[in-house]
C-alpha positions in Angstrom: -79.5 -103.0 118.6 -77.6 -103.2 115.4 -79.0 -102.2 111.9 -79.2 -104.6 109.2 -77.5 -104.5 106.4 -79.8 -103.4 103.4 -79.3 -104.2 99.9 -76.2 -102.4 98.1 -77.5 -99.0 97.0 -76.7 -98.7 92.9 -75.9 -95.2 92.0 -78.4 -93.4 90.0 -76.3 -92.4 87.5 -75.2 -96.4 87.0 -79.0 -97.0 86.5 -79.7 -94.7 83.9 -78.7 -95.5 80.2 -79.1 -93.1 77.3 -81.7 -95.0 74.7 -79.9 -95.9 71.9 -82.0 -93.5 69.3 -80.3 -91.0 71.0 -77.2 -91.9 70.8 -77.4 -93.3 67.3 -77.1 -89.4 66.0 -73.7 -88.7 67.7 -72.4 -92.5 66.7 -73.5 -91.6 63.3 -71.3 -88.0 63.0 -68.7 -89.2 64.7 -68.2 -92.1 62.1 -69.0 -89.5 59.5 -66.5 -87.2 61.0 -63.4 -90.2 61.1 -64.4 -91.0 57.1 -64.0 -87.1 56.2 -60.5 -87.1 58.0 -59.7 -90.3 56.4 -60.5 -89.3 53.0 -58.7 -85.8 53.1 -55.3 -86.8 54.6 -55.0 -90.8 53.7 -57.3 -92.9 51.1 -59.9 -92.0 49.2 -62.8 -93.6 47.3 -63.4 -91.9 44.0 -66.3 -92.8 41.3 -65.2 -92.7 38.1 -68.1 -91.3 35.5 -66.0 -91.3 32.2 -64.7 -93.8 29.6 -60.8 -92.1 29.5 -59.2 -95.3 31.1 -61.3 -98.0 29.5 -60.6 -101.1 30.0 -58.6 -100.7 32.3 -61.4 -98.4 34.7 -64.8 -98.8 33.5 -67.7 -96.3 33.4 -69.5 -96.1 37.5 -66.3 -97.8 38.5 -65.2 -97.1 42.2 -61.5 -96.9 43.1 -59.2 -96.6 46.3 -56.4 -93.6 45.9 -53.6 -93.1 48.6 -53.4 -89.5 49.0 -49.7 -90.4 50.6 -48.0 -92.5 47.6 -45.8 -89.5 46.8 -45.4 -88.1 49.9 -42.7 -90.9 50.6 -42.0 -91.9 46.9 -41.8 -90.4 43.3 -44.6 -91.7 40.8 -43.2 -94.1 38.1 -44.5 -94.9 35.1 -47.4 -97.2 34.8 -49.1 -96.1 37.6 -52.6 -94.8 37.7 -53.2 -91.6 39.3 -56.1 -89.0 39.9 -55.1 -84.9 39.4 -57.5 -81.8 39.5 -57.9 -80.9 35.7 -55.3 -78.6 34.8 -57.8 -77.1 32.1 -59.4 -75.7 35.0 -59.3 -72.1 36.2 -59.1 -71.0 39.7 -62.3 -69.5 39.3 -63.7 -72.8 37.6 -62.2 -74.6 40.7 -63.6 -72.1 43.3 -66.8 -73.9 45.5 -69.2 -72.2 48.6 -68.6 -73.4 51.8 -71.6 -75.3 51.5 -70.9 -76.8 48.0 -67.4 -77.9 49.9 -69.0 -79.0 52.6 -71.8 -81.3 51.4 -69.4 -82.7 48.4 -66.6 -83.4 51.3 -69.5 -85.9 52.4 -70.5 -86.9 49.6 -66.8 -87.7 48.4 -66.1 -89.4 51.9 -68.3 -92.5 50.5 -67.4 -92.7 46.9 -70.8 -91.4 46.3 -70.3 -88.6 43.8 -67.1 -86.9 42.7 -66.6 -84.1 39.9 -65.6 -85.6 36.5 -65.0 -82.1 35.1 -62.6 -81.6 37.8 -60.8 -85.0 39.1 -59.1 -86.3 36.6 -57.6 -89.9 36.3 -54.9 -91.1 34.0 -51.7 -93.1 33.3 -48.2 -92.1 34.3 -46.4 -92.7 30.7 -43.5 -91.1 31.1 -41.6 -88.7 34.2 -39.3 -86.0 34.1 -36.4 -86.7 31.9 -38.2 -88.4 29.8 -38.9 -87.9 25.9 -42.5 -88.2 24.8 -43.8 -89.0 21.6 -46.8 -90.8 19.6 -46.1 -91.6 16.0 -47.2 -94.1 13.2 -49.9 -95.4 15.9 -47.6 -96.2 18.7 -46.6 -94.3 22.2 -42.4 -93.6 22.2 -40.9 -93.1 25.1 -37.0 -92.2 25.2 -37.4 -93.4 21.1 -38.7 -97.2 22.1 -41.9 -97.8 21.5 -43.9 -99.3 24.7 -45.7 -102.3 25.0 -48.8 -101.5 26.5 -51.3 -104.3 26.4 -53.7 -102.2 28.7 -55.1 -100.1 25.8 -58.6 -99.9 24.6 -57.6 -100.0 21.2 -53.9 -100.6 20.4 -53.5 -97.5 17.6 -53.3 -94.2 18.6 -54.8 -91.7 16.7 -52.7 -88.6 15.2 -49.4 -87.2 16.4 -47.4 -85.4 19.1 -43.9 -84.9 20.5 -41.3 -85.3 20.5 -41.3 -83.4 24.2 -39.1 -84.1 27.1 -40.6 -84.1 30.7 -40.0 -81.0 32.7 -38.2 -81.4 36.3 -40.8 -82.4 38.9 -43.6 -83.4 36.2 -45.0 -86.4 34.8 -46.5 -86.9 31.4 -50.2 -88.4 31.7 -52.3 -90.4 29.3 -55.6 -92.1 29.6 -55.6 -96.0 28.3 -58.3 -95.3 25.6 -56.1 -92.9 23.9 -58.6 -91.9 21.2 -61.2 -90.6 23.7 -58.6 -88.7 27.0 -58.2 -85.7 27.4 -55.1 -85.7 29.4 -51.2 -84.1 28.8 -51.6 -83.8 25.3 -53.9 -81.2 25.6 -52.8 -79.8 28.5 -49.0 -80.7 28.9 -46.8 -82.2 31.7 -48.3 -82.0 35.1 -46.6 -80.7 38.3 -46.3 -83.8 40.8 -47.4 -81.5 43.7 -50.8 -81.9 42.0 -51.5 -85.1 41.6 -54.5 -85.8 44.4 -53.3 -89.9 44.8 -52.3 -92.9 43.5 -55.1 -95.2 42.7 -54.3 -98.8 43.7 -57.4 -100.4 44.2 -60.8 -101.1 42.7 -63.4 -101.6 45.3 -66.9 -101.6 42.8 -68.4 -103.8 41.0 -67.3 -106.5 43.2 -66.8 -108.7 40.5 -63.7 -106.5 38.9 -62.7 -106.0 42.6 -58.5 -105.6 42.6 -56.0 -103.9 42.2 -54.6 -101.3 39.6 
């Protein structure tokens, strides 16, 4: 007598699905884990918590910077860039692993960034170059620039004349009167610069680019 063909046996394993609050952990790291890796070798989201580049970059500002602009290209002048404060000793720059870790995070979503120690300015001038302010206005080679980005359109006191070094760029917030950026603390290597910021992403209103 022949046996009759029963229903089509489902594995187990098929049957069983992991609930989705359990999952939900892992989905979470894992997409936490892509935006660290993202924001250390590619783009970045920074929050900018100082006045140095008004108007141009307003106070709680959130900006984009591509971490490989000058990995394939030389900055030029005019672009806007974020560097590590060269003010800054090692020992001011040093961080626990925890500090590290948590600001990593933190950093990964544009939530929180450290004004004393990412800095972001202007590219006025690059290596070559002769800087110098006088009678109010920025000189660059001897021509004063147009630069209808500025907060206020005299600059306050002196400097220069002083040529770029080989492999630096000379920085400069657009509100002049209130940066501290490579008058203070001179030409910057270009091996330092963190990125080129290219796009601003908060408040959705100023939303483009730089």
């Amino acid at each position: 007598m022949e046996e009759r063909a029963g229903p089509e046996e489902i594995p187990e394993e098929e049957t069983r699905r992991t609930p989705l609050w359990l999952e939900l952990p892992g989905l979470l790291f894992t997409a936490l884990a892509v935006a660290v890796v993202v924001k250390t070798f590619l783009i970045q989201p920074f929050y900018i918590p100082s006045e140095s580049m008004l108007p141009t970059i307003e106070i709680n500002d959130r900006v984009i910077v591509n971490k490989l602009a000058y990995r394939f290209g030389e900055p030029e002048p005019g672009d806007v860039v974020v560097v590590l404060n060269p003010a800054l000793t090692d020992e001011q720059l040093q961080e626990s692993i925890p500090e590290a870790v948590i600001r990593s995070i933190l950093e990964a979503v544009g939530v929180r960034s450290r004004p004393e120690v990412d800095l972001i300015k202007r590219v006025v001038a690059v290596e070559g170059q002769t800087v110098e302010v006088a009678d109010g206005r920025l000189y660059i080679d001897g021509v004063p620039q147009e630069e209808p980005y500025l907060l206020e359109p005299d600059i306050r006191g002196t400097f220069g004349p002083q040529v770029v070094p080989e492999g630096h760029v000379f920085l400069m917030g657009d509100n002049r009167n209130s940066s501290l950026d490579s008058r203070a603390f001179g030409p910057v290597p270009v091996e330092e610069i963190i990125g080129q910021a290219i796009l601003r992403i908060w408040p959705l209103d100023r939303f483009g680019t730089l």
